[in-house]
N, C-alpha and C positions, 0 to 999 in steps of 0.2 A: 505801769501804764494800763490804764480796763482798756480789753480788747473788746472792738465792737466793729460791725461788718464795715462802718465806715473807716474805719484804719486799717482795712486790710487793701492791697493788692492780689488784684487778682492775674498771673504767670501764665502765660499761654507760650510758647517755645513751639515754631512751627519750622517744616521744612514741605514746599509742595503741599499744603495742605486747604487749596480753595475752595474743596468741595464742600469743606463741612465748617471751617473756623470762623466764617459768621455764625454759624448756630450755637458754636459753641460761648462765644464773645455774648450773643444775647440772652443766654440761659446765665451770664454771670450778670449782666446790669440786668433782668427782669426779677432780680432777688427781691422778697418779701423787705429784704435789710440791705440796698446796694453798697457796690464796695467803694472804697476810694478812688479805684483805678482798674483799669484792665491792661496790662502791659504786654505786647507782642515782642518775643523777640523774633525777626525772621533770618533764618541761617541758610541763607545762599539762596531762596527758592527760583525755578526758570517759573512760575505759575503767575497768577495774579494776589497768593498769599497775601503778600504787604498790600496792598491797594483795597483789596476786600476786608483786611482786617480795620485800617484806615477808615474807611466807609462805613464800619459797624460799629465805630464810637470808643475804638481801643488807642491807646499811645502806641507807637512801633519806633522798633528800634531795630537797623537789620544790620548783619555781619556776613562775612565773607561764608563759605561753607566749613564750617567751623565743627560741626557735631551737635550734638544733644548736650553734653557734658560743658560745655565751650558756650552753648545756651542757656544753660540753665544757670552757670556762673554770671554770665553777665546781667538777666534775670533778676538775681537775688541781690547785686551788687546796685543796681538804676533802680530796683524800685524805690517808690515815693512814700511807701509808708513803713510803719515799724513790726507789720505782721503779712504774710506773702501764703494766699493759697494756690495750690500746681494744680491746674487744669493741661489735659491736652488738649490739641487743637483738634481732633474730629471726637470729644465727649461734650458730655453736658452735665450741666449742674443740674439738680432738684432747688426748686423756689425758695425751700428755708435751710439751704445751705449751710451758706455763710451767718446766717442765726444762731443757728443752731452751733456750731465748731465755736465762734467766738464767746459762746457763751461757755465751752467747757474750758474754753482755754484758758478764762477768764476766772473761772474758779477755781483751776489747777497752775496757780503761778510760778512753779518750781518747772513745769513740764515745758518741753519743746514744742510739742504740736498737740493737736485735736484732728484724730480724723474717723471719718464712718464708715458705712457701707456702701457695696457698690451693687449695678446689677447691670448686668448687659443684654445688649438690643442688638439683632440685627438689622445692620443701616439698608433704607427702604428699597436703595437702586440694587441690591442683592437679590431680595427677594423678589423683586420684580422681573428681574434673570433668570429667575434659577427659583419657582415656586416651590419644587421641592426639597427645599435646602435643609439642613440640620439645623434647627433653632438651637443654640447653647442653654445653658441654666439659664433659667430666671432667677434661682436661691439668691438671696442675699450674700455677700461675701465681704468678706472686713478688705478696708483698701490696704492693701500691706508694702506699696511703694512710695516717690515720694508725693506722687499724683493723689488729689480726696484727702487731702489735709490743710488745716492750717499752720503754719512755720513762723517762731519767732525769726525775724531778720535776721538777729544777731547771734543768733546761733547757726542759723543754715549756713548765713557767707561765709561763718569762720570753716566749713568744711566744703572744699572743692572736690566739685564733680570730675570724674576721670575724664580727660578728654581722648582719651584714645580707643576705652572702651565702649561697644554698642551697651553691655548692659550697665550705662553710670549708674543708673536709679537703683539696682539693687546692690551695688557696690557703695554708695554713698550711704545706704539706711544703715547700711551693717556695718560702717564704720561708727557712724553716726549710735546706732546702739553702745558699741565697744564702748564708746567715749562714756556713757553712760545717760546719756539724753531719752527723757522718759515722751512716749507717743498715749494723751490720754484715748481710750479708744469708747465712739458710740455708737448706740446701736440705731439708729441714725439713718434713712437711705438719704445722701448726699451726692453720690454719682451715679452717671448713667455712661457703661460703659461701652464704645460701637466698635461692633462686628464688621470690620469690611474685606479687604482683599488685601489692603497695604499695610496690617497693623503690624509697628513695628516687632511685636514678641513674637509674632508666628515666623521672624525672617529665621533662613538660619544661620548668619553673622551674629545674631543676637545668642541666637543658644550656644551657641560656641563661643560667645564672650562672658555669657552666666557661668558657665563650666572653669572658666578661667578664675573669673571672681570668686566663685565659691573656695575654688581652691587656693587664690592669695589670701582667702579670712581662715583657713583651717592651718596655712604656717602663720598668719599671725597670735592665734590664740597659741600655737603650738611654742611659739616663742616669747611668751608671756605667761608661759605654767613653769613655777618655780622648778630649778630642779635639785 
């Protein structure tokens, strides 16, 4: 099937996230190439999440508090079309996004996904706090999770996200590599990634759960080298 921005979904997986996930919802429909769909999943939030995303022209679809990993499965499993890009709920897409990814994906029909580059911002109500705050890179950075890609459907649902770990996303790539599922990569800026207080990687549940992962894929290799 040609991928084209109209056969994509576009994955938003939120939890408490009303400050930013209209912004984010609109940076995916104000695409050069809009998508088929914007799908919310909302997992447990006490916020106005669901209602803002509603209002911003997205499908939603909410779950008890369930995780990220428990999100992103159900996600990949209701979307409506046959190709699914991960957006989070406090980034943003660049206008020729979804152009741009469906077009490499579309040339590389053996591969799983197309994804590009990122760069990060910090979100405005920070700096408004805190004028002298450390700006992050600006450099370009390749997206190297499942976030700033395009995903064929049927290949991302046949692999479930961990629902117990905070970090599913890099526990899912590196299985998803194992398997041998090719990611085409462009140089591309496709996301914009935000800076704020509550990002999930800087918690430190999450680092304590990358430490975990890293180390259930070093006995998996360990037990698939012939001996």
């Amino acid at each position: 099937m040609t991928t084209t921005a109209s056969t994509v979904t576009v994955l938003i997986c939120v939890r408490d996230g009303a400050d930013y996930i209209a912004e984010a919802i609109a940076s995916a429909l104000n695409q050069t190439a809009p998508p088929f769909e914007v799908l919310v999943i909302d997992d447990g939030s006490t916020d106005d999440s669901a209602a803002v995303a509603g209002t911003a022209g997205a499908r939603v679809l909410r779950q008890g508090r369930l995780g990220l990993g428990a999100a992103r499965n159900a996600g990949f499993q209701q979307a409506r079309s046959d190709f699914v890009f991960v957006l989070d709920a406090d980034d943003r897409l660049t206008t020729n996004a979804l152009r741009a990814l469906a077009a490499a994906l579309d040339a590389n029909p053996l591969a799983a996904a197309a994804a590009g580059l990122m760069r990060q911002f910090v979100s405005p109500e920070i700096l408004l706090a805190e004028p002298s705050i450390s700006i992050p890179t600006t450099d370009l950075q390749p997206c190297i999770l499942v976030s700033g890609a395009i995903w064929r459907r049927s290949i991302a649902a046949s692999i479930s996200f961990d629902t117990e770990e905070a970090a599913c996303d890099p526990d899912w790539i590196t299985r998803a590599r194992e398997q041998g599922h090719d990611v085409i990569r462009l140089d591309d800026l496709v996301l914009e990634r935000r800076v704020h207080r509550t990002n999930t990687t800087l918690r430190i549940q999450y680092k304590s759960s990358l430490i975990r992962v890293a180390r259930a894929a070093v006995v998996r290799r360990r037990n698939t080298v012939p001996r």
